[in-house]
C-alpha positions as CSV (number, residue, x, y, z in Angstrom):
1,X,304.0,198.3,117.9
2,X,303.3,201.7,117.2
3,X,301.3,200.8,114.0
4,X,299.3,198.0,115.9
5,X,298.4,201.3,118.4
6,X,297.1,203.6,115.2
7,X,295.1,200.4,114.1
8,X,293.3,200.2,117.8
9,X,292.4,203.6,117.5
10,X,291.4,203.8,114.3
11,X,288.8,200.6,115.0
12,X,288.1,202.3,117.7
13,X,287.3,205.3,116.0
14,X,285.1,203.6,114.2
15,X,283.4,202.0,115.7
16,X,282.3,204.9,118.2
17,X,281.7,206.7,114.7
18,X,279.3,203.5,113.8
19,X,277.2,203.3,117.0
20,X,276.1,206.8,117.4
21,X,275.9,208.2,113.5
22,X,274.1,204.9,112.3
23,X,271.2,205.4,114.3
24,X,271.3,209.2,113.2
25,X,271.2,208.5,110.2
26,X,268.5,206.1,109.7
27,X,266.4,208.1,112.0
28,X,266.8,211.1,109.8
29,X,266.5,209.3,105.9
30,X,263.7,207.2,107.4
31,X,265.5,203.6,106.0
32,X,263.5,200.3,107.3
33,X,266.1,198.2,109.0
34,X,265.2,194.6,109.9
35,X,265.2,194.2,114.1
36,X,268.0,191.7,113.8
37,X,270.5,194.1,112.0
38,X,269.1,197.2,114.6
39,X,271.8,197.1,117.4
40,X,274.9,198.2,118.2
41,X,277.1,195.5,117.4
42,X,275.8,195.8,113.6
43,X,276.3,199.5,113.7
44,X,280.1,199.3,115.0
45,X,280.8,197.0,112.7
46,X,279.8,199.0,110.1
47,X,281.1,202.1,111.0
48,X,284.5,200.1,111.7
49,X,284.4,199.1,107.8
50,X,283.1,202.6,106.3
51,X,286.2,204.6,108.4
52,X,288.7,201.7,107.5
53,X,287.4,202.2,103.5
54,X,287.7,205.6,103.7
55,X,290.7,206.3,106.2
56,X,293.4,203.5,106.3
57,X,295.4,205.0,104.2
58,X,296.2,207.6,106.9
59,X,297.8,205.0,109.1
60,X,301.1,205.7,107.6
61,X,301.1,208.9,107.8
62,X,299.3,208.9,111.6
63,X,302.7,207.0,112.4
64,X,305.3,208.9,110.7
65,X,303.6,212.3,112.4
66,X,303.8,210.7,116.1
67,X,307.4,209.6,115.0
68,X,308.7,212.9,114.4
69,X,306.4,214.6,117.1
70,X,308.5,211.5,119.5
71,X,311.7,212.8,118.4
72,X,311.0,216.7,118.9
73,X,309.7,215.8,122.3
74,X,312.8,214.1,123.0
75,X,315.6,216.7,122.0
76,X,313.6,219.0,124.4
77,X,315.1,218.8,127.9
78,X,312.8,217.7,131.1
79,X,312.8,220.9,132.1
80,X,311.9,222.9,129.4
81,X,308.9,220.2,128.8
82,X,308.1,220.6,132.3
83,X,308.0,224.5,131.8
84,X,306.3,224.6,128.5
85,X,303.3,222.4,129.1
86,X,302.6,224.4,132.4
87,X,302.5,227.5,130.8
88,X,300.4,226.2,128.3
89,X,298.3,224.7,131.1
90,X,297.6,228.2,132.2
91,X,296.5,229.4,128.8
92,X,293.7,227.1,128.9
93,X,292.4,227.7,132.5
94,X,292.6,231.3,131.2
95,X,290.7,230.2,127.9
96,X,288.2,228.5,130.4
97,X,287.3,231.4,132.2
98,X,287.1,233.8,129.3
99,X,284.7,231.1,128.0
100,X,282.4,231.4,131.1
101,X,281.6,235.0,129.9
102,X,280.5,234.2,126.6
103,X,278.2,230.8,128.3
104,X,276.1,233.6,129.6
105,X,275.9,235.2,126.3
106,X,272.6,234.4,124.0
107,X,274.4,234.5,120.5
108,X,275.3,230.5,120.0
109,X,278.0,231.3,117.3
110,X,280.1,233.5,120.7
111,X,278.9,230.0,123.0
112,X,280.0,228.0,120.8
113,X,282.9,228.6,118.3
114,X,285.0,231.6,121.0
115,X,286.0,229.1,123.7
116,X,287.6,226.8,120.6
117,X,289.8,229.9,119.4
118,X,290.5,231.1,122.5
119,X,291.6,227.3,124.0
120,X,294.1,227.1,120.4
121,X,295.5,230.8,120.9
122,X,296.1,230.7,124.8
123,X,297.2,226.9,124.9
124,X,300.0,227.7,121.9
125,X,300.7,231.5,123.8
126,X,301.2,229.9,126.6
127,X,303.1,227.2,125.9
128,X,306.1,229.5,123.6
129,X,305.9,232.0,126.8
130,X,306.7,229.0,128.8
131,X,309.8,228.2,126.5
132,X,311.2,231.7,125.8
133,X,310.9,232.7,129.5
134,X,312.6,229.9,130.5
135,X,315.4,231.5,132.1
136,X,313.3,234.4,133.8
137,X,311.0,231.0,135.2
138,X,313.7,229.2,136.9
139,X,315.7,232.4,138.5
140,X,312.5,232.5,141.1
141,X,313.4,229.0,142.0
142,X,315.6,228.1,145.1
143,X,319.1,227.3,144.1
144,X,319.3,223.8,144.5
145,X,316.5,223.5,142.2
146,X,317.9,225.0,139.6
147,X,319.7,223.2,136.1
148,X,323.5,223.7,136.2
149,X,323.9,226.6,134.4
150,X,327.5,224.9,132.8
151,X,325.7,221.9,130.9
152,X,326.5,221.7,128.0
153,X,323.3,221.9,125.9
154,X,323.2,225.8,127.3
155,X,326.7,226.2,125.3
156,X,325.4,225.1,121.6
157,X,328.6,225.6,118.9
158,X,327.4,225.5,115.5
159,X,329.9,224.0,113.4
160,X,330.3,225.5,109.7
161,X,332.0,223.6,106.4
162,X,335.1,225.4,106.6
163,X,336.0,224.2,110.4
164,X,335.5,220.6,109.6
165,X,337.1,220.4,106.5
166,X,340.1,222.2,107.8
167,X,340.2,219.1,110.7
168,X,342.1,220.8,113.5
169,X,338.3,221.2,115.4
170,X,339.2,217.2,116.1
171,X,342.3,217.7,117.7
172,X,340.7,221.0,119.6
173,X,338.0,218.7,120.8
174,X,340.3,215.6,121.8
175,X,342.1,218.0,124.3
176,X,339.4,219.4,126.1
177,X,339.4,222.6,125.4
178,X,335.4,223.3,124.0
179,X,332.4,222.8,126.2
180,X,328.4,222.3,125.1
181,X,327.0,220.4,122.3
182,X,328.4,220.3,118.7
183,X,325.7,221.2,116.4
184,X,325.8,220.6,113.2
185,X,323.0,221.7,110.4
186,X,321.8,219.3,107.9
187,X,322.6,222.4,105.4
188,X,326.2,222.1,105.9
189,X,326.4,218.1,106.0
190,X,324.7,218.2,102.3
191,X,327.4,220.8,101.5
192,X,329.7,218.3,102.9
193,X,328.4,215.2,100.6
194,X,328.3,218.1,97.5
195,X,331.5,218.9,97.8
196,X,332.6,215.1,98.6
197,X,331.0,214.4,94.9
198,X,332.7,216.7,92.6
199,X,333.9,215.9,89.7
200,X,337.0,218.2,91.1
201,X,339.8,215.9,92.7
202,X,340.9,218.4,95.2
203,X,337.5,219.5,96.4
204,X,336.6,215.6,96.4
205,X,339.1,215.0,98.7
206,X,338.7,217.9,101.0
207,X,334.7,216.3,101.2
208,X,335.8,213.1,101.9
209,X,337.9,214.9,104.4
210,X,335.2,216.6,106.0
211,X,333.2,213.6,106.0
212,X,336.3,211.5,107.7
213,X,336.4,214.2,110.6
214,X,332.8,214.7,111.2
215,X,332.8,210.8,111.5
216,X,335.5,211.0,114.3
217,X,334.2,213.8,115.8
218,X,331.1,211.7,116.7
219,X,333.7,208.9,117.9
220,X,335.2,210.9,120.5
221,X,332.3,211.1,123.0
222,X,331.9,214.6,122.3
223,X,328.1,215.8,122.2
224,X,327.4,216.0,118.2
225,X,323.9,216.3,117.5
226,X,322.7,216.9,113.4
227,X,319.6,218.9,113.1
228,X,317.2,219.8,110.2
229,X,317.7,223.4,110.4
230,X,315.2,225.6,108.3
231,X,314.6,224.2,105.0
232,X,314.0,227.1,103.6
233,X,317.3,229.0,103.5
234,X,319.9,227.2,101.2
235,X,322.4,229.3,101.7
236,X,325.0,227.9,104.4
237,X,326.0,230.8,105.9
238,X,322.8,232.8,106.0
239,X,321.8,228.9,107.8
240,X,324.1,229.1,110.6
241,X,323.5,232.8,111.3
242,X,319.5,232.6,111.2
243,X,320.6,229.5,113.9
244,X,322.9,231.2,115.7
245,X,320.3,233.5,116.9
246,X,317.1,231.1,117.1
247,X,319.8,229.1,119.3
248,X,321.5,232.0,121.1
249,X,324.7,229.6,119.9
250,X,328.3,230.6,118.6
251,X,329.5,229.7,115.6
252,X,333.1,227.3,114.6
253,X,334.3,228.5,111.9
254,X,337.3,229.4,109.8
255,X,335.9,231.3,107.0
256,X,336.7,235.0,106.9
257,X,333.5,236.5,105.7
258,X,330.7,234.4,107.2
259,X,333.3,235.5,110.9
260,X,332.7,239.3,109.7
261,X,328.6,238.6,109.0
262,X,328.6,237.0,112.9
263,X,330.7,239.6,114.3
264,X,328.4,242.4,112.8
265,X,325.1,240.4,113.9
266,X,326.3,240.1,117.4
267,X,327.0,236.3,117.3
268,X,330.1,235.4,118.9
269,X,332.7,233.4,116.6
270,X,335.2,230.8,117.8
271,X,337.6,230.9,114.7
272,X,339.4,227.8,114.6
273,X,342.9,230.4,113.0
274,X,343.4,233.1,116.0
275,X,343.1,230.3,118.6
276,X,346.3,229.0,116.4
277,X,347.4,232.4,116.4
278,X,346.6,233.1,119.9
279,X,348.7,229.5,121.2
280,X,351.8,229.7,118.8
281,X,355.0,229.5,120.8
282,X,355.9,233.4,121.7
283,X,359.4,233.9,120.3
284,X,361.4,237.3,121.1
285,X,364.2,238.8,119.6
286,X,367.8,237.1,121.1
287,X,365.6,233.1,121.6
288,X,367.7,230.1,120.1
289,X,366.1,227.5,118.4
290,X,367.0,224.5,116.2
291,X,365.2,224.9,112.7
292,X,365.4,222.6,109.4
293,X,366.3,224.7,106.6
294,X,364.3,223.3,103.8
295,X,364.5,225.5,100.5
296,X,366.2,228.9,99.5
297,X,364.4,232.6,100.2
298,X,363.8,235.6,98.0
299,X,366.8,237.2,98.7
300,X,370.2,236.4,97.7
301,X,372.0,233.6,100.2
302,X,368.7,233.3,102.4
303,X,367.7,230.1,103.8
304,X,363.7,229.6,104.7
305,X,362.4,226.6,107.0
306,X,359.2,226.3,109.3
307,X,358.1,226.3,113.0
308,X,356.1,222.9,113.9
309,X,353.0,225.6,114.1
310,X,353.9,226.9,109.9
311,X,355.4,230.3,110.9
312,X,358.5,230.8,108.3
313,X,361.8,231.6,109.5
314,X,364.1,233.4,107.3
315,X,367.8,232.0,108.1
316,X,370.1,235.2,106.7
317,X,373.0,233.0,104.6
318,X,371.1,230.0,105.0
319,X,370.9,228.6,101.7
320,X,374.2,227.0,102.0
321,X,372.4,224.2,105.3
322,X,369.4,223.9,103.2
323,X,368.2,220.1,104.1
324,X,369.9,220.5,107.4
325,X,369.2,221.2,110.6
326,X,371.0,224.4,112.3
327,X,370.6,226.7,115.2
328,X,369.8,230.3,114.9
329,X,368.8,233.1,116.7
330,X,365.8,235.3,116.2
331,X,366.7,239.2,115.1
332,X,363.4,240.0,114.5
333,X,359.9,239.3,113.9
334,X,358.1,241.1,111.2
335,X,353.8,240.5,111.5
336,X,352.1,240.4,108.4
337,X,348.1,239.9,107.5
338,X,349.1,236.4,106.6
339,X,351.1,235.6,110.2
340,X,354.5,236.4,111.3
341,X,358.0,235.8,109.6
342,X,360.9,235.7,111.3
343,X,364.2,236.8,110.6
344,X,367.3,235.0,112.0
345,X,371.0,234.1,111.8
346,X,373.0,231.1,112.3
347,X,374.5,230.7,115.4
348,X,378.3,230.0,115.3
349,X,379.5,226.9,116.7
């Protein structure tokens, strides 16, 4: 349908192009033209055939432009359309009247070419001051006319390699617990697909991984949008952080470094490991618990096993119940860079 539209305008086009540049011309070369091929039905014609011979491979391209222009438009919210084409509505009726000066001016080039630049430079000024004032825009409003300020798209999360492949983002997202959209770059979906293709079997798995969880992420109901991102920064990190800003998003991730770059660029980080820190079961010196002593520990007669969250617990002559299940009680807890151990001893029956 779309192409059949291009097509119309394009005959269109030509034809318009036929009936007033025909005459023109022949006027101007001085060409005899028999009376029965002089009118404008001759002319359209022509010019219909000349812009079709010159022009149709364009069509294509016409297409795929309005396409893409059709899907910007539509990632835009109402609002923020609303906003941006009014403000670039006034940049024109500014243009205008700055134009009105130069009418009454005798140099043709000012007449003539000024009002052009100016309508370009005011239009486009006014239409990005009508997006990045957004906020500033809708505060004059009254308060029932204004967005709710806890949609979602306000709360954009960018969502980096390392959160997806480690998977517990799906679980995170099933329960509830994070608001706004899910964005995630094209940059990190082809680091996804690179990674799913390596010729290593681990890091093939952990990209099919990554793959099987961004899948379910988009199953869940959860807003998920994939965006282009800037083509021309290939490195992931420096990606999400030149986004992070453009967007005025936060970043999930659980990557160490790229959480120091965000923290030192003022981007706030939601790092999927201290919300498992922050939510692990707090356990104080004297608490019982059952644990499953599974292997032996460093020290002579010490049993080791594991909290449902992975904390170790050291079981002091535990290696005796290793493969069975015991209860102890906590002695102490010992925090290391890596997480907490804790130290215990078997109960007596």
């Amino acid at each position: 349908m779309l192409r059949k539209l291009v097509l119309l305008i394009f005959f269109v086009v030509g034809a318009s192009a036929g009936i007033f540049l025909i005459p023109e011309l022949i006027g101007l070369f001085d060409f005899k033209v028999p009376e029965i091929l002089s009118n404008p039905y001759i002319d359209g014609a022509v010019g219909i055939a000349v812009f079709f011979l010159l022009f149709y491979w364009l069509v294509d391209r016409v297409v795929d432009l309005i396409i893409r222009g059709e899907k910007l438009l539509l990632k835009i919210s109402f609002i923020d359309l609303i906003i941006a084409t009014s403000g670039m509505i006034i940049g024109l009726m500014i243009a205008s009247m700055i134009s009105l000066i130069f009418n009454f001016m005798g140099f043709p080039f000012l007449k003539n070419t000024v009002p052009i630049i100016l309508a370009v430079v005011l239009g486009y000024l006014g239409f990005q001051v009508g997006i990045q004032k957004r906020g500033e825009i809708l505060s004059f409003l009254p308060e029932r006319f204004q967005p709710n300020k806890r949609k979602s798209f306000d709360f954009p999360k960018l969502l980096d390699t390392s959160a997806i492949i480690d998977g517990r983002i799906l679980s995170i997202v099933k329960c509830g617990f994070l608001d706004g959209t899910i964005v995630v770059p094209q940059g990190v979906l082809d680091e996804l697909q690179l990674i799913a293709d390596s010729t290593d079997g681990i890091k093939r798995d952990k990209g099919q991984r990554g793959l099987d969880i961004l899948s379910e992420l988009q199953e869940t109901g959860h807003p998920v949008n994939i965006i282009p991102g800037n083509k021309n920064i290939k490195e992931v990190d420096q990606l999400l952080v030149t986004m992070a800003k453009d967007m005025k998003a936060s970043v999930i991730t659980t990557d160490f470094n790229l959480n120091k770059v965000c923290q030192v660029q003022g981007i706030q980080v939601l790092n999927v490991n201290d919300l498992s820190e922050a939510i692990k079961p707090i356990v104080a010196q004297g608490d019982k618990m059952l644990l499953n002593v599974t292997k032996s520990g460093k020290e002579e007669d010490q049993g080791v096993g594991y909290m449902e969250d992975g904390t170790m617990v050291v079981v002091e002559h535990g290696k005796k119940f290793i493969n069975k299940q015991i209860q102890v009680e906590v002695q102490s807890i010992l925090q290391t860079s890596s997480g907490r151990i804790i130290f215990t001893k078997k109960v007596n029956d």
